[in-house]
ZATI-657904 format. One record per residue (C-alpha): x, z negated, y; residue in three letters. Coordinates in pm, 1 decimal. Example, Ala and Ser with C-alpha at 12.3 -4.5 7.8 and 13.67 -1.06 7.14 Angstrom:
2
+----------+----------+----------+-----+
|        X |        Z |        Y |  aa |
+----------+----------+----------+-----+
|   1230.0 |   -780.0 |   -450.0 | ALA |
|   1367.0 |   -714.0 |   -106.0 | SER |
+----------+----------+----------+-----+
This chain:
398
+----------+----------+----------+-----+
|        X |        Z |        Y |  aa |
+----------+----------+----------+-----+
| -20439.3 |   2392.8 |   5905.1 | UNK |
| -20449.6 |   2742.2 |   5735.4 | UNK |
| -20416.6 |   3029.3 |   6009.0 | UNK |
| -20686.6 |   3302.5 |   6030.4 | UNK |
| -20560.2 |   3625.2 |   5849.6 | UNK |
| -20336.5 |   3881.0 |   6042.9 | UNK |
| -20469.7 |   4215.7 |   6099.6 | UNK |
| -20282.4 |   4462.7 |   5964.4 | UNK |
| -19962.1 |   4611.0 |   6113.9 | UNK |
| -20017.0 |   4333.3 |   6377.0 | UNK |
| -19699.0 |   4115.0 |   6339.1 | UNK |
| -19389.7 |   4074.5 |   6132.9 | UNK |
| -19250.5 |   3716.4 |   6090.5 | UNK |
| -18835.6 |   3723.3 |   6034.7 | UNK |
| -18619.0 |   3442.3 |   5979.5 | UNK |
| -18292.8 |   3392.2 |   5818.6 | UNK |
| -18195.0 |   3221.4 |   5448.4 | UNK |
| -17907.2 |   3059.3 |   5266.6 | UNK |
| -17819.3 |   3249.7 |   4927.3 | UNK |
| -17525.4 |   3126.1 |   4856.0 | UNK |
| -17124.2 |   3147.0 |   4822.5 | UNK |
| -17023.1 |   3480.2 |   4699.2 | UNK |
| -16674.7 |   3525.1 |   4515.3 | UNK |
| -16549.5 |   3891.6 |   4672.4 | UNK |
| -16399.0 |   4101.9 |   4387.5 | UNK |
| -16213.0 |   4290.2 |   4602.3 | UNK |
| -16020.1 |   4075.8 |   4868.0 | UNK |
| -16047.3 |   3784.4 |   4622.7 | UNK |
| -16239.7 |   3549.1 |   4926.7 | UNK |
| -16504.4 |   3356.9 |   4912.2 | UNK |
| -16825.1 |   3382.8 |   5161.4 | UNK |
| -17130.7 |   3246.8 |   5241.7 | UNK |
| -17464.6 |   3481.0 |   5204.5 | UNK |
| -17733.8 |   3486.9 |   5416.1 | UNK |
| -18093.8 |   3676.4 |   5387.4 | UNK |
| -18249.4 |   3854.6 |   5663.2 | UNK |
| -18622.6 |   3815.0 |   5591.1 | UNK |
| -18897.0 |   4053.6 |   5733.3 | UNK |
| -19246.9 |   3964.9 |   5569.8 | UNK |
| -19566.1 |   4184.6 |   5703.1 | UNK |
| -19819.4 |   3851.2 |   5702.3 | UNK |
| -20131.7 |   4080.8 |   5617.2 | UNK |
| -19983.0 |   4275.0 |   5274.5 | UNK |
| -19682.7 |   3987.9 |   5220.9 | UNK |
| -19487.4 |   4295.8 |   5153.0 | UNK |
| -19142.9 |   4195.6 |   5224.7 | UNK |
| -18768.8 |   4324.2 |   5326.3 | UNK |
| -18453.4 |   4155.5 |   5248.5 | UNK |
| -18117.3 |   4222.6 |   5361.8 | UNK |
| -17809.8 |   4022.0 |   5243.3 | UNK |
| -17556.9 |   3941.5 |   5564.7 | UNK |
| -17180.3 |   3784.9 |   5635.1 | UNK |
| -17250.9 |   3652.8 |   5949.3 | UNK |
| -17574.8 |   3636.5 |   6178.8 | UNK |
| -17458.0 |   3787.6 |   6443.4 | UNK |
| -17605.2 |   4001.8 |   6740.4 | UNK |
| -17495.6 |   4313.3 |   6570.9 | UNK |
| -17617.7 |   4211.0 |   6211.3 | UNK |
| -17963.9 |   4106.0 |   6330.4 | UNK |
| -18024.3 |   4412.7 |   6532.5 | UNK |
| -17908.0 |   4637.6 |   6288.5 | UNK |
| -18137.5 |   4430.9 |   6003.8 | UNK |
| -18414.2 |   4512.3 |   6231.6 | UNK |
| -18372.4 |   4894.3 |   6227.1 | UNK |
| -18340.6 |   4878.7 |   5865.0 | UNK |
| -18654.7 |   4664.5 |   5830.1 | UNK |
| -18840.9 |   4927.6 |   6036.0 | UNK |
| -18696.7 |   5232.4 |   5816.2 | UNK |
| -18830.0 |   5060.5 |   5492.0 | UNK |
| -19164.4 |   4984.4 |   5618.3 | UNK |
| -19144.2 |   5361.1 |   5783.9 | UNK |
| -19325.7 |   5183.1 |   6111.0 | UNK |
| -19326.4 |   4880.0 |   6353.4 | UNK |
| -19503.1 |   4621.9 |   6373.7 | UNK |
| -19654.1 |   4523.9 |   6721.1 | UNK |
| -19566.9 |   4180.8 |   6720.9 | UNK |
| -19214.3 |   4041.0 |   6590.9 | UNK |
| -19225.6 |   3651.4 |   6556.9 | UNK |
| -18865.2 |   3521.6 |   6491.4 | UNK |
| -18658.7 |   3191.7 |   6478.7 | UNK |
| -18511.6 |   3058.3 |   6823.4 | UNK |
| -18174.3 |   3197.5 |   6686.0 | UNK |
| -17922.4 |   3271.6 |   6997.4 | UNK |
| -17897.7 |   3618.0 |   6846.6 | UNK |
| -18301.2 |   3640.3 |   6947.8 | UNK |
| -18356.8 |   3471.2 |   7217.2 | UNK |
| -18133.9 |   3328.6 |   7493.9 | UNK |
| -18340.7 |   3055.5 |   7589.1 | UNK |
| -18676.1 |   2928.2 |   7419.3 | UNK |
| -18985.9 |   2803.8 |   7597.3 | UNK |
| -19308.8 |   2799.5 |   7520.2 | UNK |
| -19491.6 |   3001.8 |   7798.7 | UNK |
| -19187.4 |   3196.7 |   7889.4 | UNK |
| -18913.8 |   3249.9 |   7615.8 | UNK |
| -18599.0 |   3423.0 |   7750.5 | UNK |
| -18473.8 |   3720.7 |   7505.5 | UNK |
| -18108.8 |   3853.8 |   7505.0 | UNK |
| -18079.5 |   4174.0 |   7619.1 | UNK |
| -17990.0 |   4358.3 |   7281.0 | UNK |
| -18350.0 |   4206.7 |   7125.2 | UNK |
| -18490.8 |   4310.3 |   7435.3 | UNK |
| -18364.9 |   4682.5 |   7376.5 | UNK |
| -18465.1 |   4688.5 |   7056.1 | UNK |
| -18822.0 |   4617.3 |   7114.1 | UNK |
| -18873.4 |   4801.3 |   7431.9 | UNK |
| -18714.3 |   5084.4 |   7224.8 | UNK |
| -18952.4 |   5046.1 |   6925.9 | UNK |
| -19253.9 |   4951.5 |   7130.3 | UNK |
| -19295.1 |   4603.4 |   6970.4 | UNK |
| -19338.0 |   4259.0 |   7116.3 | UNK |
| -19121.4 |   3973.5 |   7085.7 | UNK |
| -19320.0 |   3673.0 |   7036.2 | UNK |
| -19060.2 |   3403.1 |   6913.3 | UNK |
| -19192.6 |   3056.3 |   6725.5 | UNK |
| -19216.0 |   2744.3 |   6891.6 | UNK |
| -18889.0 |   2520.7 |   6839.8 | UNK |
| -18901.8 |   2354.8 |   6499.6 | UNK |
| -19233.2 |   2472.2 |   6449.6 | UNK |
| -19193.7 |   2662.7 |   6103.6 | UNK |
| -19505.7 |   2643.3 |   6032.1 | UNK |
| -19604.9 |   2939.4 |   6303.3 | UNK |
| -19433.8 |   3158.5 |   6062.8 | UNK |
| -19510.4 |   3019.7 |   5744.4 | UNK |
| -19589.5 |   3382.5 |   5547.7 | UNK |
| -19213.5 |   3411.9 |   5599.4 | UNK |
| -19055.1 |   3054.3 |   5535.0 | UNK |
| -19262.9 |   2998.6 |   5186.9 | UNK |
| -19097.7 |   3291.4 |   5031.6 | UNK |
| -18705.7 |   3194.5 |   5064.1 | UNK |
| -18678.3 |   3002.2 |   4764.4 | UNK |
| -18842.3 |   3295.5 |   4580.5 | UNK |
| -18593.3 |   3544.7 |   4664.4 | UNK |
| -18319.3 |   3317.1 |   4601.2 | UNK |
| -18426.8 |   3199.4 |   4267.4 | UNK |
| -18531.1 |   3568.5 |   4196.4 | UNK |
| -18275.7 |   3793.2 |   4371.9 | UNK |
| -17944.7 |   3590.9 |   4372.3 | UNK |
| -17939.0 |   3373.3 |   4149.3 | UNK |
| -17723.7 |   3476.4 |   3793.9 | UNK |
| -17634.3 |   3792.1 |   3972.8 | UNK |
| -17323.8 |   3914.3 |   4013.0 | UNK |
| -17212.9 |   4234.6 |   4327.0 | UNK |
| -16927.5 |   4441.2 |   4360.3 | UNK |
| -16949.3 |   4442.8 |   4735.1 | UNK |
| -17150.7 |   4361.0 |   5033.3 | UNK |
| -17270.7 |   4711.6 |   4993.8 | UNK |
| -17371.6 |   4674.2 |   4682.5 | UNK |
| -17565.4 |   4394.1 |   4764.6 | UNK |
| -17764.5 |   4544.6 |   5030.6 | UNK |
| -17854.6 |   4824.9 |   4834.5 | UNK |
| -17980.1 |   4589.2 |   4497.4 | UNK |
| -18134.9 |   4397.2 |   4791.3 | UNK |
| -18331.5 |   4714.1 |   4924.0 | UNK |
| -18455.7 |   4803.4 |   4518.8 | UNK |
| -18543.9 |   4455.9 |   4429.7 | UNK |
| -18788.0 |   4422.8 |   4784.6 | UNK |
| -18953.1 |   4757.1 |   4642.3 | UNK |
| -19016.0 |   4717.7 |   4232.9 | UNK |
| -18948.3 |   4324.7 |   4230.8 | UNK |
| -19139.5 |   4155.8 |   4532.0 | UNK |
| -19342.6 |   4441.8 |   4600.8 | UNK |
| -19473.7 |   4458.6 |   4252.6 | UNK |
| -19554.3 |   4084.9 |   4204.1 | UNK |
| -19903.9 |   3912.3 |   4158.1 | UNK |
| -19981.0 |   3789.1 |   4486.1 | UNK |
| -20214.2 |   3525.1 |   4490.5 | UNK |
| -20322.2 |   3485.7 |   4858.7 | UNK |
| -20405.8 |   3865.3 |   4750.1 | UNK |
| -20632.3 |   3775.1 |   4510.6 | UNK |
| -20337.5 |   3897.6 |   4241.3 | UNK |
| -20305.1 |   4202.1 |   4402.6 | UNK |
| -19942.2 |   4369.6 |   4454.4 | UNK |
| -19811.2 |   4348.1 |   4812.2 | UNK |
| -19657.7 |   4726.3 |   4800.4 | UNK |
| -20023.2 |   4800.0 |   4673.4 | UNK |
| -20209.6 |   4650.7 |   4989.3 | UNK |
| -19927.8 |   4797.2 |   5243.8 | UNK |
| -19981.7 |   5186.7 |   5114.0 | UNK |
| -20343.8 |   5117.5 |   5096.1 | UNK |
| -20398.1 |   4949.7 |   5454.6 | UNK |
| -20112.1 |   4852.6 |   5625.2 | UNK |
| -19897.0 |   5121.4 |   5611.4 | UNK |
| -20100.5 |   5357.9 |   5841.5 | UNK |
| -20127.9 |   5107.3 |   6082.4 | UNK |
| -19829.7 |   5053.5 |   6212.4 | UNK |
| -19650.4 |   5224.5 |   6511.3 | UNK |
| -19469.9 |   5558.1 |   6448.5 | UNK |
| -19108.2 |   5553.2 |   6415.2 | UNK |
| -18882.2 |   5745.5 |   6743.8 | UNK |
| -18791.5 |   6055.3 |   6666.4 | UNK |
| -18425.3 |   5970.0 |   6750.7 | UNK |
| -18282.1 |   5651.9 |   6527.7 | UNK |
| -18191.8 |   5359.3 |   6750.7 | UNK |
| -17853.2 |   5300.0 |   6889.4 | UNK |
| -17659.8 |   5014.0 |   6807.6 | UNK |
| -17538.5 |   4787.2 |   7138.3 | UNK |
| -17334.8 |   4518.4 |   7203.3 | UNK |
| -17428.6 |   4333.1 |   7488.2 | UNK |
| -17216.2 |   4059.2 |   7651.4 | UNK |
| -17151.8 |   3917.1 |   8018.3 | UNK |
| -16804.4 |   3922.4 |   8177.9 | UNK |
| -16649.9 |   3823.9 |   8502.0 | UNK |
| -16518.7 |   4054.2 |   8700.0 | UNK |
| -16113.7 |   3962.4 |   8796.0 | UNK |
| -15912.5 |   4043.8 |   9080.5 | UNK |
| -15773.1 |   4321.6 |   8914.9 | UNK |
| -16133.5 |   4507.4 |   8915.5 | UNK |
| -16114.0 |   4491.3 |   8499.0 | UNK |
| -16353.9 |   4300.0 |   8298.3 | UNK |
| -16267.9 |   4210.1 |   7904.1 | UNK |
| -16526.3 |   4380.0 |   7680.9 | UNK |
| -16455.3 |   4326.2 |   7331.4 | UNK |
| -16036.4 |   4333.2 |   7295.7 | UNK |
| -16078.0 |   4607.6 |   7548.1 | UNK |
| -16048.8 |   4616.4 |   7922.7 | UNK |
| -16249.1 |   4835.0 |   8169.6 | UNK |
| -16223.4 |   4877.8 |   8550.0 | UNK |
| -16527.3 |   4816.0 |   8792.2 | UNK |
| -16574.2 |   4945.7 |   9121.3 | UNK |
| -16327.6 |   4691.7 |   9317.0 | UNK |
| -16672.4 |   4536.6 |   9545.9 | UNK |
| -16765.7 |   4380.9 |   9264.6 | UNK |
| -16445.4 |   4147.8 |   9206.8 | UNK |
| -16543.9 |   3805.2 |   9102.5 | UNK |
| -16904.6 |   3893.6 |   9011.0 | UNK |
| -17102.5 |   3874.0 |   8651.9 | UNK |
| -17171.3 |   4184.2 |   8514.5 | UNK |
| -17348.9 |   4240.7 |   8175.3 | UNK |
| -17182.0 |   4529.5 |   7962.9 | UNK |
| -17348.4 |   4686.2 |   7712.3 | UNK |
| -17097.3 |   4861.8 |   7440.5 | UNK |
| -17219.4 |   5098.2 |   7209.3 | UNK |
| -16999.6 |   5303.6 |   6933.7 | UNK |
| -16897.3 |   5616.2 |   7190.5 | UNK |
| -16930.0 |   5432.4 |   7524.5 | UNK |
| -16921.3 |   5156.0 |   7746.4 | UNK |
| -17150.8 |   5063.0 |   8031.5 | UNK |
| -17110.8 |   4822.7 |   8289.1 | UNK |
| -17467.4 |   4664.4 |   8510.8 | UNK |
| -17502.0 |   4422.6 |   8771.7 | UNK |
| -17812.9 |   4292.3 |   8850.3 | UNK |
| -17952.0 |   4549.9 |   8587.3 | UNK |
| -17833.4 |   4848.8 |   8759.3 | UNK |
| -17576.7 |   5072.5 |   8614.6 | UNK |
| -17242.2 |   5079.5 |   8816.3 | UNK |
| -16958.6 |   5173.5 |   8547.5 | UNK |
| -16966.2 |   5387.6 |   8207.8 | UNK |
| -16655.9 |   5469.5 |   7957.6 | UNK |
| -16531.4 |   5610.2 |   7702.4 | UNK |
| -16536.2 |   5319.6 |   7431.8 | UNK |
| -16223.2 |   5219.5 |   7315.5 | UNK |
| -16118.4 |   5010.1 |   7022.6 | UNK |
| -15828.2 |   4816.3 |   7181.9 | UNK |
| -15611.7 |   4850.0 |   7514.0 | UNK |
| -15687.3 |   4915.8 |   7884.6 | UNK |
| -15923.1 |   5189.0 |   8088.9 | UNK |
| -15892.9 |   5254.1 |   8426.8 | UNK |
| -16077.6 |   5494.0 |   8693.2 | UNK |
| -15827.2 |   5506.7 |   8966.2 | UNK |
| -16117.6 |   5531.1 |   9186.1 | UNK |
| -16224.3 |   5210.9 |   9135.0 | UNK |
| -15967.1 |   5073.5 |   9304.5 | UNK |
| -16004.9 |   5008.8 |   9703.8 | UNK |
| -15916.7 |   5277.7 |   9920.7 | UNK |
| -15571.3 |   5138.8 |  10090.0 | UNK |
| -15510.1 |   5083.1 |   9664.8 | UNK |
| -15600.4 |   5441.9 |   9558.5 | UNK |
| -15270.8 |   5621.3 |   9696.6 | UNK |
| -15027.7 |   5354.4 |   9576.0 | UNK |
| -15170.4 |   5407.1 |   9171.6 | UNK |
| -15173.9 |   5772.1 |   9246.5 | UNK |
| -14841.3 |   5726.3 |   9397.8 | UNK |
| -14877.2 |   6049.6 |   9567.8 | UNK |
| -14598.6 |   6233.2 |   9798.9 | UNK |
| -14736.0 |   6090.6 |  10141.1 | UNK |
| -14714.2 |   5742.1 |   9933.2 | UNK |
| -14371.5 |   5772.9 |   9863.7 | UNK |
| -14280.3 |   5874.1 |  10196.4 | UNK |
| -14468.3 |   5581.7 |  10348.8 | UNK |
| -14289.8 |   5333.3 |  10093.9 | UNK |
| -13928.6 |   5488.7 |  10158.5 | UNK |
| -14007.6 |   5428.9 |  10537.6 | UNK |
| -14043.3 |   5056.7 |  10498.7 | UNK |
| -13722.9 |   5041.2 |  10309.5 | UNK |
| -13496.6 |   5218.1 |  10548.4 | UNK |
| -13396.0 |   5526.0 |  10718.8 | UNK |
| -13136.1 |   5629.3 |  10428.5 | UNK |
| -13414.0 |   5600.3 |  10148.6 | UNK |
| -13630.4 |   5798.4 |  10377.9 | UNK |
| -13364.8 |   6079.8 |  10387.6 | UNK |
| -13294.0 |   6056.0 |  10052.7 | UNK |
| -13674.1 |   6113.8 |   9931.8 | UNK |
| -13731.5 |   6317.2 |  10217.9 | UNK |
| -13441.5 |   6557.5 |  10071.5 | UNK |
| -13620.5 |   6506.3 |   9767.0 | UNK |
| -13964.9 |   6615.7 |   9834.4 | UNK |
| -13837.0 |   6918.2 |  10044.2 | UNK |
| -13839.9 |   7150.7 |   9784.1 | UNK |
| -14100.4 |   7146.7 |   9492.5 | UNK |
| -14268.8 |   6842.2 |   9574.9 | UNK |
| -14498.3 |   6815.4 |   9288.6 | UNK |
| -14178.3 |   6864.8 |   9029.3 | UNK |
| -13935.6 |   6617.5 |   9204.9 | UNK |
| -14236.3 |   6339.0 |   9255.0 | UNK |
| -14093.0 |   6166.1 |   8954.5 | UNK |
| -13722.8 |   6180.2 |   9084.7 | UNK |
| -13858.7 |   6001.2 |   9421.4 | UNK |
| -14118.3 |   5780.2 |   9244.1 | UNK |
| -13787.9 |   5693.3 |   9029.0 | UNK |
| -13589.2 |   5563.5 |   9307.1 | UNK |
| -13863.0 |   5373.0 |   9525.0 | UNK |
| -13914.8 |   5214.2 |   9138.6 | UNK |
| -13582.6 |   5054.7 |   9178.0 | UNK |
| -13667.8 |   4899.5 |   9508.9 | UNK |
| -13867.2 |   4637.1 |   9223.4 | UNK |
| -13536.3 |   4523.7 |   9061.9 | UNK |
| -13244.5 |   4542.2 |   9356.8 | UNK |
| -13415.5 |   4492.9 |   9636.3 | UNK |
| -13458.8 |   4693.1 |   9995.2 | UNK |
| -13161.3 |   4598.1 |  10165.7 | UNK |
| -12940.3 |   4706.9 |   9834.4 | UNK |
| -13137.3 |   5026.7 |   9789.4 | UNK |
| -13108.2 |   5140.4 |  10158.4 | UNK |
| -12707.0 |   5084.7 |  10108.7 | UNK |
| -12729.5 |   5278.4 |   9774.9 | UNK |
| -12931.2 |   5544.9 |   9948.5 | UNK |
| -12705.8 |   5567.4 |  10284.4 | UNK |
| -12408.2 |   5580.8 |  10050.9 | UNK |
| -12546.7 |   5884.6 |   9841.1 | UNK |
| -12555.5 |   6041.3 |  10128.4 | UNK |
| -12223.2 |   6000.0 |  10229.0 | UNK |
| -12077.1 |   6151.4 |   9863.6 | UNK |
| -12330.7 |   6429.2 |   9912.2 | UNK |
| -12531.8 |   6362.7 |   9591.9 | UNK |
| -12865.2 |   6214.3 |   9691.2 | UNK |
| -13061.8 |   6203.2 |   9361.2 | UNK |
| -13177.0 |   5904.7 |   9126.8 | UNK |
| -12906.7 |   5931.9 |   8900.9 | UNK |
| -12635.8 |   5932.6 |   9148.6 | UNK |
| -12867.5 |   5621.8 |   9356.6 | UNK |
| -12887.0 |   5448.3 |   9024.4 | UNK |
| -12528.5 |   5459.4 |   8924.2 | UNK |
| -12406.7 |   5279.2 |   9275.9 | UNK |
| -12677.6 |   4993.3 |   9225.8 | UNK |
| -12584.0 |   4955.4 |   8845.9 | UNK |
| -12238.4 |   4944.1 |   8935.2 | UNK |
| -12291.9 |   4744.6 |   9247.8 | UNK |
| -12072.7 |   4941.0 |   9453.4 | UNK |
| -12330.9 |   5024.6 |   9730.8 | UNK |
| -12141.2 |   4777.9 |   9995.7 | UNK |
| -11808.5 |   4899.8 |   9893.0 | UNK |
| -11586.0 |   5086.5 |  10197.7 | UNK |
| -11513.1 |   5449.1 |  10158.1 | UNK |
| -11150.5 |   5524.1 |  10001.4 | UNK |
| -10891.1 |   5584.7 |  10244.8 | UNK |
| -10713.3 |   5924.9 |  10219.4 | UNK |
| -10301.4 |   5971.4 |  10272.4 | UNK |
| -10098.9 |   5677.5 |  10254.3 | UNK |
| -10328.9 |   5369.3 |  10338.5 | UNK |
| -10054.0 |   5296.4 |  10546.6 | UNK |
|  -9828.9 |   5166.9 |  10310.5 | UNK |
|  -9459.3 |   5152.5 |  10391.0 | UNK |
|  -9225.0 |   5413.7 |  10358.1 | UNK |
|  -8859.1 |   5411.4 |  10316.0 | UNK |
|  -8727.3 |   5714.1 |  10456.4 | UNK |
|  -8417.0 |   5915.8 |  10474.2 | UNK |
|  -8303.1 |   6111.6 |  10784.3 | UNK |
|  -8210.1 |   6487.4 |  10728.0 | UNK |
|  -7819.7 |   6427.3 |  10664.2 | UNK |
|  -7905.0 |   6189.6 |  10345.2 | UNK |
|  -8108.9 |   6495.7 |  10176.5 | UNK |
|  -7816.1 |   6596.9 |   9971.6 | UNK |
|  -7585.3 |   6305.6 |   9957.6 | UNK |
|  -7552.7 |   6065.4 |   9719.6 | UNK |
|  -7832.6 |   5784.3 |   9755.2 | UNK |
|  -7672.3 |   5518.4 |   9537.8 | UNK |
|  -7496.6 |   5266.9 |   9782.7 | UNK |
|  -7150.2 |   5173.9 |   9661.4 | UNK |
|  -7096.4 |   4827.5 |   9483.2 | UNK |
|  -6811.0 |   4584.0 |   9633.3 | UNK |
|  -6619.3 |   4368.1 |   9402.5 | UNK |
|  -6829.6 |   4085.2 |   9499.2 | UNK |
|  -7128.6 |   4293.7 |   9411.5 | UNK |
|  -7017.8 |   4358.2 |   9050.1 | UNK |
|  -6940.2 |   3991.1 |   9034.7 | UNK |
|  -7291.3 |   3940.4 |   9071.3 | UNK |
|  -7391.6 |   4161.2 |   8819.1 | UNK |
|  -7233.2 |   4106.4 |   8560.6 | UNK |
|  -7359.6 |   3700.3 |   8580.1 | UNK |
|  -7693.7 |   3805.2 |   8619.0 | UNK |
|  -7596.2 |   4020.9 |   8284.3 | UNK |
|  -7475.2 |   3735.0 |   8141.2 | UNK |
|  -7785.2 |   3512.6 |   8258.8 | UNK |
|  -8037.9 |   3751.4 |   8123.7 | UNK |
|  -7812.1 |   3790.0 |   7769.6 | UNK |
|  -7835.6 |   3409.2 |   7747.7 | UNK |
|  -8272.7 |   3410.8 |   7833.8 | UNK |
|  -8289.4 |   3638.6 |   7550.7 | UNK |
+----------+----------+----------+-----+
């Protein structure tokens, strides 16, 4: 059954097309071509953009450009069940993802998807694939994608828009759309439409989420909820429940972090401030304490690092080492990092103190008449005796 003719600037039907592999000059790669199809039902006046992947961001951004050719919206968009449309189709009340559901809101148009393998409530749009891949891409040959989408954007104007239409009565599509359908549809915003990514995360116990390769900090109540983040070119935000709790700076790859989105117990030890050290120094021992204490006593803010430095090593030796280091930096009168460091790297923190004079070692001494006498003791005959064989054994060893 034929449906009754659309009024115009009433509805836009969109769906997506195979073109075909394309051999890539450049990277020398081969890649599958798809057509983004926008086809005004009441002038069949038509745009086509060529795509690498249909993805969120490709079938948004198709949409804009549709829009900008026309130079208007339609009030009614009738697409595909694709997941890059609409989340979850049903008849009476189809779910759309949240970056469709910006775009319309933000162009004033309705989102009225088909039924489920229903093509034929958007047939103004599904009869003309062939005819753009017979007619555009096929025998052609592109430098680049870019290329392609610009031939793409030429042929929809002099090509398609200057066919014989016969549901048209032979009349050419561009013809009908500047003569009625062009000044009824809805004004373009002033201000061109921003380009989002939208995706859900969870929310792990270290308050980041993962957008992208990137990840951004939360305010720490919200650890182990989903939140839906919505990541534009310059920033970042972050909603739960569709309020807005968290915006950054986007960034390409890495890790961003609002210290105050930590708890509040968990604010001091990532600003690792002076009362933070002191605190931590305490639970290691009196010695450390000193030791940052005599730190911190002068210029707090420049020796932070130096104290920050040694608490640091508490991570690798251990308390009980680090309080012996501390207590016996104190002892040699140096109490700094380097001097703390050295004794644990060395492991000489438990070692005693060196004993000064003798040690008590044993002494052979000489009483006051010996001073300035001869010291050698005199040899007896048997004495020589005894010398000379142990002469003669050592002569014989060697």
């Amino acid at each position: 059954m034929l449906r009754d003719d659309v009024e115009p600037g009433s509805e836009a039907q969109i769906d997506y097309g195979f073109l075909g592999q394309w051999f890539n000059p450049t990277t020398g790669k081969r890649h599958r071509i798809w057509a983004f199809v926008m086809v005004l039902p009441s002038s069949r006046h038509m745009f086509v953009r060529p795509v690498l992947h249909m993805d969120q961001h490709a079938w948004t951004l198709a949409h804009a450009e549709a829009f900008r050719f026309f130079g208007g919206v339609p009030r009614r968009l009738v697409p595909d069940n694709l997941k890059t449309g609409v989340d979850k189709p049903d008849l009476y009340d189809p779910q759309i993802n949240k970056s469709y559901a910006e775009l319309s809101a933000y162009y004033g148009a309705l989102v009225d998807p088909a039924r489920a393998s229903k093509p034929k409530d958007k047939p103004r749009v599904e009869r003309p694939m062939p005819y753009v891949r017979d007619s555009f891409w096929s025998g052609r040959t592109f430098t680049s994608l870019e290329h392609m989408q610009a031939e793409a954007l030429l042929w929809s104007m002099n090509v398609a828009g200057q066919r014989q239409c016969r549901p048209l009565g032979g009349a050419k599509p561009l013809s009908v759309f500047e003569a009625v359908e062009a000044e009824t549809l809805l004004p373009l915003p002033e201000t061109p439409f921003v380009l989002a990514r939208w995706s859900t995360a969870l929310v792990g116990p270290d308050i980041h989420v993962k957008v992208g390769r990137t990840l951004y900090s939360v305010p720490w109540k919200l650890i182990g909820r989903r939140v839906d983040a919505r990541s534009a070119a310059t920033m970042v935000q972050i909603f739960h429940e569709g309020e807005l709790v968290k915006t950054h700076a986007a960034l390409e790859q890495g890790k961003r972090t609002d210290k105050n989105d930590y708890p509040p117990e968990k604010i001091a030890f990532q600003m690792r401030t002076p009362i933070w050290c002191r605190g931590q120094a305490s639970q290691v021992g009196d010695a450390c304490r000193e030791v940052i204490d005599q730190l911190l006593e002068v210029n707090a803010l420049y020796r932070l690092r130096a104290a920050q430095g040694v608490l640091g090593l508490r991570k690798k030796y251990g308390d009980a080492r680090l309080e012996a280091a501390c207590r016996k930096a104190i002892t040699v009168g140096d109490p700094s990092y380097r001097t703390v460091k050295g004794i644990l790297v060395a492991g000489t923190e438990t070692d005693p103190e060196p004993e000064t004079g003798d040690a008590g070692a044993a002494a052979f001494l000489h009483g006051p008449e010996g001073l300035f006498t001869d010291t050698v003791p005199s040899q007896t005959p048997g004495d020589v005796h005894d010398d000379q064989d142990r002469g003669d054994t050592e002569e014989a060893v060697r």
